[in-house]
C-alpha positions as CSV (number, residue, x, y, z in Angstrom):
1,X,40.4,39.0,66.4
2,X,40.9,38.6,70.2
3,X,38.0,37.0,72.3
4,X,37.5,40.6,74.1
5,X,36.6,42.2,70.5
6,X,34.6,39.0,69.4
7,X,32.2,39.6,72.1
8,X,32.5,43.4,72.3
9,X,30.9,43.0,68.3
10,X,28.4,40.3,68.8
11,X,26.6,42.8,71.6
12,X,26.2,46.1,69.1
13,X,22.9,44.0,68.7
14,X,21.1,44.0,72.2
15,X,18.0,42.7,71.8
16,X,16.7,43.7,75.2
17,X,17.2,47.3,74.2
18,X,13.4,46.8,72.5
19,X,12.2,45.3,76.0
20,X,12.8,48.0,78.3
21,X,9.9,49.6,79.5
22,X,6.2,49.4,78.5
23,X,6.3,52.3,76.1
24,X,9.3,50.4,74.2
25,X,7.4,46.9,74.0
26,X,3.9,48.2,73.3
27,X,6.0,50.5,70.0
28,X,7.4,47.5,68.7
29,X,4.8,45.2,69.6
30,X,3.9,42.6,66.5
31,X,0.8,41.0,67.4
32,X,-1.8,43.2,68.4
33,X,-5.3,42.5,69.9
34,X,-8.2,44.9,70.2
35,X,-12.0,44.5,71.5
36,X,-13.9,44.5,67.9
37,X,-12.0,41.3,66.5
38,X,-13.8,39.6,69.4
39,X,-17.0,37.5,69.2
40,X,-19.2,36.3,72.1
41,X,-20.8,33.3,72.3
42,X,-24.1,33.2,73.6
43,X,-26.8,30.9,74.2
44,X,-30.5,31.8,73.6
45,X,-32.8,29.9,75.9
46,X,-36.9,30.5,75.7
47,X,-38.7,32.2,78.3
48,X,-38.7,35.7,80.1
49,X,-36.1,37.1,82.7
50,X,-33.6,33.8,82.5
51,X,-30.2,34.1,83.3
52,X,-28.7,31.1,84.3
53,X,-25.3,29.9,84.9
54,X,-24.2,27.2,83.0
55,X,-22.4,25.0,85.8
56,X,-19.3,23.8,83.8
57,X,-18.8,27.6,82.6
58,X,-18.4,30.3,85.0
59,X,-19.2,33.4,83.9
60,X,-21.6,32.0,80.9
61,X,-25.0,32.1,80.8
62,X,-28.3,30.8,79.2
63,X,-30.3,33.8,78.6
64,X,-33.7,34.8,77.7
65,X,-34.3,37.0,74.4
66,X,-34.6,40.1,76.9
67,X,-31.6,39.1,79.2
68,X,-29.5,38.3,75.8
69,X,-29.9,42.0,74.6
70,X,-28.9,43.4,78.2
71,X,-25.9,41.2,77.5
72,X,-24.7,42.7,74.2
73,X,-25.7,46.0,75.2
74,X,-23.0,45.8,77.7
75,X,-20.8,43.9,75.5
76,X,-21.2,47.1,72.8
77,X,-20.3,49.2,75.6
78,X,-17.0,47.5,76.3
79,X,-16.0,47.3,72.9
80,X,-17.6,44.2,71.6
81,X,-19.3,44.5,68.4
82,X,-20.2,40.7,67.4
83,X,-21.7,38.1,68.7
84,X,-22.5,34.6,67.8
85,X,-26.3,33.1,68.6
86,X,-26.7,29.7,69.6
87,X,-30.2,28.2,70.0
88,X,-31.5,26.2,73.4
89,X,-35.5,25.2,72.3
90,X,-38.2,23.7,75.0
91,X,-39.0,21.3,72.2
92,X,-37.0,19.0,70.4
93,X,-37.7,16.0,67.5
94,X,-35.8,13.5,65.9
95,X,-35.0,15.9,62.3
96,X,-34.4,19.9,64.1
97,X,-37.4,21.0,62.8
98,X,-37.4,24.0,65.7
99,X,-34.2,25.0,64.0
100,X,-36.1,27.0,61.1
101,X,-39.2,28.1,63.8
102,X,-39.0,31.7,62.5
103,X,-40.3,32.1,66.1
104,X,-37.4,30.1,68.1
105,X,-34.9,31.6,70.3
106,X,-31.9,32.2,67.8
107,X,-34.4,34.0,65.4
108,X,-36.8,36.0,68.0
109,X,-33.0,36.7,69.1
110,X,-31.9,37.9,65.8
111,X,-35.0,40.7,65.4
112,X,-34.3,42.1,69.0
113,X,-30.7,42.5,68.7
114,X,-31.3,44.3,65.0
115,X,-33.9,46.5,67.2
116,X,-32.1,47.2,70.2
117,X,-28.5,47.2,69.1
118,X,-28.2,47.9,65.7
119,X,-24.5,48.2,65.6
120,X,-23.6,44.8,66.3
121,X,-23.2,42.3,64.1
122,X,-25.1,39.2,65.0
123,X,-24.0,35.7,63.4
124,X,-25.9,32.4,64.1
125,X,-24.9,28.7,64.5
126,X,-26.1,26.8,61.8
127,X,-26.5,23.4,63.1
128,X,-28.7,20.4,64.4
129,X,-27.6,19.1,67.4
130,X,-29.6,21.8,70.0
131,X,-32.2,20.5,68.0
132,X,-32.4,17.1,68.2
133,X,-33.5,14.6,70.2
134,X,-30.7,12.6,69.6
135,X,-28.4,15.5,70.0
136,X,-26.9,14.7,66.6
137,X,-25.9,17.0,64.5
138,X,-28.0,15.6,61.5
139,X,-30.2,13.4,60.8
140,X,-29.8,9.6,61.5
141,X,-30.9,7.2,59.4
142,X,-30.2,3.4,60.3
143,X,-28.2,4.6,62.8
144,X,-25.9,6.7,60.4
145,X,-25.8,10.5,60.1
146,X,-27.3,10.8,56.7
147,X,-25.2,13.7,54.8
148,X,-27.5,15.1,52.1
149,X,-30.8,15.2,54.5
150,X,-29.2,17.0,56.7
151,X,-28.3,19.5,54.3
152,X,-31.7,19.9,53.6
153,X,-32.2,21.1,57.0
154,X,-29.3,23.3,57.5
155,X,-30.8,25.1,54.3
156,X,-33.8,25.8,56.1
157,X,-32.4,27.0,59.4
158,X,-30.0,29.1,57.5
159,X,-32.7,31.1,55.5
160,X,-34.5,31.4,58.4
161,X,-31.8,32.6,60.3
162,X,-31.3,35.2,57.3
163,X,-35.0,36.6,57.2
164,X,-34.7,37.1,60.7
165,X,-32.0,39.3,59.9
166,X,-28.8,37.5,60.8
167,X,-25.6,39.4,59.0
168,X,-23.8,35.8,59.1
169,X,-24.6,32.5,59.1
170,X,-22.4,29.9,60.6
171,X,-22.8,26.3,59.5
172,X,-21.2,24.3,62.1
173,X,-22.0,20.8,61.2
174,X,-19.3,19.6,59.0
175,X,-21.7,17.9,56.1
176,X,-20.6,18.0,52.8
177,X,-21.4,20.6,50.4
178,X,-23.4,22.4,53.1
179,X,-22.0,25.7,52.0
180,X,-22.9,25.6,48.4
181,X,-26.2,24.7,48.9
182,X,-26.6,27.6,52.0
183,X,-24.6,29.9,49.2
184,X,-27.1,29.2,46.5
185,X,-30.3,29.4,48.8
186,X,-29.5,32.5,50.4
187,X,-29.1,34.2,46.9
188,X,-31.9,33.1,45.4
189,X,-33.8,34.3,48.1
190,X,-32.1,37.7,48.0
191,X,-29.9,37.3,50.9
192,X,-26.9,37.6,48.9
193,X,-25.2,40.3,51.6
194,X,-25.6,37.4,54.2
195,X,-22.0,36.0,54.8
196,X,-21.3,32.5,55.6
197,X,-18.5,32.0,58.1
198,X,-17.8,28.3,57.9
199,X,-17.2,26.2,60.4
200,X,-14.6,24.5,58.0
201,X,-11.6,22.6,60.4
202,X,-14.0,21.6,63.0
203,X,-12.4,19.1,64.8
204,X,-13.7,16.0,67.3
205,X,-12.4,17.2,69.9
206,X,-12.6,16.3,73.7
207,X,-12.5,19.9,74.6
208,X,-16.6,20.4,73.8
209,X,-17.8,19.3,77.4
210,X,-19.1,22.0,79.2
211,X,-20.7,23.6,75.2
212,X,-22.8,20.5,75.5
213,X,-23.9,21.3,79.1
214,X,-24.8,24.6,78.2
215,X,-26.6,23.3,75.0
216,X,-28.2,20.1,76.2
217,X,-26.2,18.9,72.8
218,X,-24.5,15.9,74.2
219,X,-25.3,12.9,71.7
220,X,-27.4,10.0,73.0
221,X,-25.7,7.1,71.2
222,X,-21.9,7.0,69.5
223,X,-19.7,10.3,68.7
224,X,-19.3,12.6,66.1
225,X,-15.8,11.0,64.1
226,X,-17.6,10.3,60.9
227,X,-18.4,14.5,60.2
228,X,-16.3,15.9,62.3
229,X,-12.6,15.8,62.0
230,X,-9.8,13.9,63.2
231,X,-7.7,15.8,65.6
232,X,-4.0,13.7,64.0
233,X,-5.0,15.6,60.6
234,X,-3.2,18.7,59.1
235,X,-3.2,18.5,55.7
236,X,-7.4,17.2,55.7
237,X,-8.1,20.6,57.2
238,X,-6.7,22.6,53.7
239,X,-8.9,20.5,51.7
240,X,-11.9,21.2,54.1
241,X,-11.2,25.0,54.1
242,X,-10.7,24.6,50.2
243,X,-13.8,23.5,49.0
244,X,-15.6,25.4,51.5
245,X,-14.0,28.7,50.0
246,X,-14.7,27.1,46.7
247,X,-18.3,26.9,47.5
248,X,-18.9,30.7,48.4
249,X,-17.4,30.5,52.3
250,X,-16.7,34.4,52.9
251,X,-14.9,33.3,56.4
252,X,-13.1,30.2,57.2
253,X,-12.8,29.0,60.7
254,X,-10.6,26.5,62.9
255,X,-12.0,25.2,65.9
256,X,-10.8,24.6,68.8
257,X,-8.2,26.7,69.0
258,X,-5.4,26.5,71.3
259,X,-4.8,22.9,70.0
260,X,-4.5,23.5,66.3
261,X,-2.5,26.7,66.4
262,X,-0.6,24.6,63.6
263,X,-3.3,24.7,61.7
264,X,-4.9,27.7,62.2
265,X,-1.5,29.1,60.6
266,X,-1.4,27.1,57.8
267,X,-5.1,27.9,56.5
268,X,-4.2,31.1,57.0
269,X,-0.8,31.3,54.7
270,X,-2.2,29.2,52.2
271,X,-5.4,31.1,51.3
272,X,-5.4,34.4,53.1
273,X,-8.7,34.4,53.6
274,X,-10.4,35.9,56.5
275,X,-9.8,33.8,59.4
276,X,-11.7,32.8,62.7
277,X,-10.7,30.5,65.4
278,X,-13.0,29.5,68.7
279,X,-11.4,29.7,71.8
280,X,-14.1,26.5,72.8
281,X,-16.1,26.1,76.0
282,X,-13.2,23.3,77.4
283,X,-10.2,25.9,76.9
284,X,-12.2,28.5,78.9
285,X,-13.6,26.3,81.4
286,X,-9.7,25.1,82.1
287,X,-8.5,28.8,82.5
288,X,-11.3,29.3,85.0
289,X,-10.7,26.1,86.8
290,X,-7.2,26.8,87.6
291,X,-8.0,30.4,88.3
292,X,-9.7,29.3,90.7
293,X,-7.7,26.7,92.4
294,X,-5.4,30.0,92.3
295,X,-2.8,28.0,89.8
296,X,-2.6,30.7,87.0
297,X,-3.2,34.2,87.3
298,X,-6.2,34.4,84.7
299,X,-5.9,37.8,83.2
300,X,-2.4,36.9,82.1
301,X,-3.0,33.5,80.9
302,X,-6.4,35.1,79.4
303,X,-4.5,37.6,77.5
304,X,-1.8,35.5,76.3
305,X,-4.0,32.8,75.1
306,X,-6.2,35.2,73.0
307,X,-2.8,37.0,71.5
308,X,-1.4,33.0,70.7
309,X,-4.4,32.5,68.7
310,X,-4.4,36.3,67.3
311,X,-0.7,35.4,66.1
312,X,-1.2,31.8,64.4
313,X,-3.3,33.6,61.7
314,X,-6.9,34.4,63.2
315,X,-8.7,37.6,61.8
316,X,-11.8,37.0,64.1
317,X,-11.3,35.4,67.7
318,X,-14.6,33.6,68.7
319,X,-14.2,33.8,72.8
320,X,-16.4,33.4,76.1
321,X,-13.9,35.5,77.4
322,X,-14.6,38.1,74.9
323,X,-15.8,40.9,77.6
324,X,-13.6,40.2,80.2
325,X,-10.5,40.6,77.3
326,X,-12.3,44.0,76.2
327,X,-12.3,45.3,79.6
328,X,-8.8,44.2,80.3
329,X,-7.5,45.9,76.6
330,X,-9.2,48.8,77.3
């Protein structure tokens, strides 16, 4: 065969043929994102009439009950249909008791939203450390986060979370055996529709800064490497999401995002389970920096972020940017 045939052959296959217009690319387009796989994020603050701009965060806000379900309101309107709940109380002690105050923001929160905008779903964070004191994520007992106590807790602020109304709870605190014993509450209670979305590869990551601002969740004293996980492990994040699915998990989640693509694809081959990822505060906050030092051009890089993540495996993308995405997919 001459060279002129060789090549003449190995070009019957033109792989830019499926690349040349919009209508062609968006027809064979594999990964596809829409509005209602998106979550927001938002932070429930006490008082009347707040909105207030977390600094680190453009964009993001701490909100009142009332300016919260202005916020998803909107966010329905655009296409959004979840949202995840995130407590900020006035008061604070050294074991989360205003985690379970069936009065506190997440839960007074949770009753407006099923009021007001009964076709969301709302999901809660299920955790300790806008709670404390400390800013721990359980409780500390000579000096140590004490596993089992804590659980205790997370029980508590789970079922309360539930009675509120919550269609998900989200344990986010990476204790052991948290699920089971959140599973088993909830159903003895009669909250067996509640669904827990776990917070199951959660790992240390420096990329929680500006959620910390925004939660007044920073930790007083030493880090969070003995609960959550370290960032060099793959393989520990199957056996997280395994026992977790094992003790009644109905979603599994990876968090961050953008730096665990890896394993936010494994989880998702191995079990095929329902899958979230959370685009976390520090990946926003770096899209908006450079946005606007006019480095990136943000709806792009917005865009292809969210579809990298949609792609590794992720059923459920948990995003700040999750209006700003609707708008632009609209």
């Amino acid at each position: 065969m001459d060279t002129q045939t060789s090549a003449s052959l190995k070009l019957t296959r033109r792989l830019r043929r499926l690349r040349a217009s919009p209508a062609m690319r968006a027809l064979v387009r594999e990964t596809r994102l829409a509005p209602d796989m998106l979550m927001l994020p938002l932070f429930i603050c006490e008082g009347e009439g707040v909105r207030r701009e977390v600094p680190s965060m453009p964009g993001v806000f701490n909100l009142s009950v009332d300016e919260a379900v202005r916020e998803v309101e909107a966010a329905q309107a655009e296409g959004v249909r979840s949202v995840l709940l995130f407590g900020l109380p006035d008061e604070k002690d050294d074991v989360g008791s205003s985690a379970y105050d069936p009065e506190g923001p997440v839960q007074s929160a949770v009753r407006a939203l099923k009021r007001e905008a009964p076709g969301v779903l709302v999901a809660t964070d299920v955790c300790l450390c806008e709670y404390t004191d400390h800013g721990h994520c359980g409780i500390v007992i000579d000096g140590e986060i004490a596993n089992d106590a804590t659980v205790g807790q997370l029980v508590r602020a789970a079922l309360s979370h539930a009675a509120a109304g919550a269609d998900i709870v989200a344990p986010s605190d990476m204790m052991d055996g948290r699920v089971g014993a959140i599973r088993q509450a909830l159903d003895e209670r009669g909250f067996e529709q509640t669904a827990i979305m776990a917070y199951s590869a959660k790992y240390c990551s420096a990329f929680y800064g500006p959620f910390r601002d925004a939660a007044h969740s920073a930790p007083r004293f030493g880090d969070r490497r003995t609960h959550q996980m370290d960032p060099a492990n793959g393989r520990e994040a199957l056996r997280e999401v395994e026992q977790d699915i094992a003790e009644g998990a109905d979603i599994v989640m990876v968090k961050p995002a953008l730096p665990y693509l890896d394993v936010l694809a494994r989880v998702k081959d191995r079990f095929g389970y329902p899958t979230a990822a959370y685009q976390v505060s520090g990946e926003y906050a770096m899209l908006k920096a450079a946005a606007r030092n006019g480095w990136i051009d943000e709806p792009r890089a917005m865009l292809e972020t969210l579809t990298g993540i949609r792609r590794a495996g992720a059923d459920i993308i948990i995003t700040y940017y999750a209006r700003e995405a609707a708008r632009a997919l609209s």
